[in-house]
N, C-alpha and C positions, 0 to 999 in steps of 0.2 A: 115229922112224917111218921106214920102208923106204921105198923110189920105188917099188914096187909097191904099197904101202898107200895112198900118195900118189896115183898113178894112178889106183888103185880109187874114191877120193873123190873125185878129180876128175872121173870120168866117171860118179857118181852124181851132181853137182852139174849138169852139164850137162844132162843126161835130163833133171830135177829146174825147173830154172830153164827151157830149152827147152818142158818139154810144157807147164806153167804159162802162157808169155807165148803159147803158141799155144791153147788155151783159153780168154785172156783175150778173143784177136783174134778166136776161130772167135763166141763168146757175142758179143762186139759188132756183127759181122758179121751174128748171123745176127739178135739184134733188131733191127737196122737194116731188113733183109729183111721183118721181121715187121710193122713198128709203122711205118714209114715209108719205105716201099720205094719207090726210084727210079721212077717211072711211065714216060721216056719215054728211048729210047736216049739221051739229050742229058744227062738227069738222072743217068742211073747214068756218062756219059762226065767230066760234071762232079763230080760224088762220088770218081769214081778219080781223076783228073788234082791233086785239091787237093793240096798238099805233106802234109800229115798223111797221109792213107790213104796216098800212096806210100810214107813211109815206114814205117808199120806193115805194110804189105803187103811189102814187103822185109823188114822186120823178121822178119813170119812166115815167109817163105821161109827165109830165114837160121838161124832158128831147128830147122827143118823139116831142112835138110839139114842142121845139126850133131848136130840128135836121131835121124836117121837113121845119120849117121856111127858115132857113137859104139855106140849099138843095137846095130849087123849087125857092127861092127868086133870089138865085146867078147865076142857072139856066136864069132867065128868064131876069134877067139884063145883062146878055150874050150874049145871043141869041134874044131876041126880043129887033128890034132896034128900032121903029117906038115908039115912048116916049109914043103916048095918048094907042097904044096897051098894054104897056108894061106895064102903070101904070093901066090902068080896068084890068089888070090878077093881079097886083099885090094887088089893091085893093079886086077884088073878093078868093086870096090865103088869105088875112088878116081876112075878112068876113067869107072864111070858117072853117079857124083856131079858130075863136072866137065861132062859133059856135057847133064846133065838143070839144072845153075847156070846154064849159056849159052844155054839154051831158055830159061827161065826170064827171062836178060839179056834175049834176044832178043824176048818177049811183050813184055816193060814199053817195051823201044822201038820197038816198031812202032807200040805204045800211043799214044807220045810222039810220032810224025809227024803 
């Protein structure tokens, strides 16, 4: 098997296991909403704060931006052929992934104060 066969499997795997485990969290999330929805700011502030949800909710994030990653990356090594283009978008996808991860930091601990 070639490293580009490899790679290919690999970032069919990720997509694959990624949109799965955020489908699992969006359907728990949203019967939660559904069937026994938080009534009072306190209630939904207690729901997030538990160590479970924090960690599924990171879990989702995490998942989110590597099924993005890989998406727009495979995308773009695809289709844009011109190398210096291809590498300033893929630089600028890395730059805005790192940026929308530390917004992302940033919510959960402001959460946390």
């Amino acid at each position: 098997m070639s490293w580009r066969a490899a790679s290919g499997l690999h970032a069919w795997l990720a997509q694959r296991i990624s949109a799965i485990y955020m489908a699992v969290f969006l359907f728990y999330f949203l019967g939660v909403l559904a069937f026994c929805q938080p009534n009072t700011f306190q209630a939904w502030s207690d729901w997030f704060a538990s160590t479970p949800m924090q960690l599924a909710t990171a879990g989702f994030f995490i998942a989110l931006f590597w099924h993005a990653w890989v998406g727009v990356r495979d995308v773009l090594i695809d289709y844009i052929k011109p190398f210096a283009v291809r590498m300033g978008l893929l630089v600028s996808l890395a730059i805005t992934m790192i940026l929308l991860a530390l917004w992302v930091v940033k919510v959960f601990l402001a959460g946390a104060l």
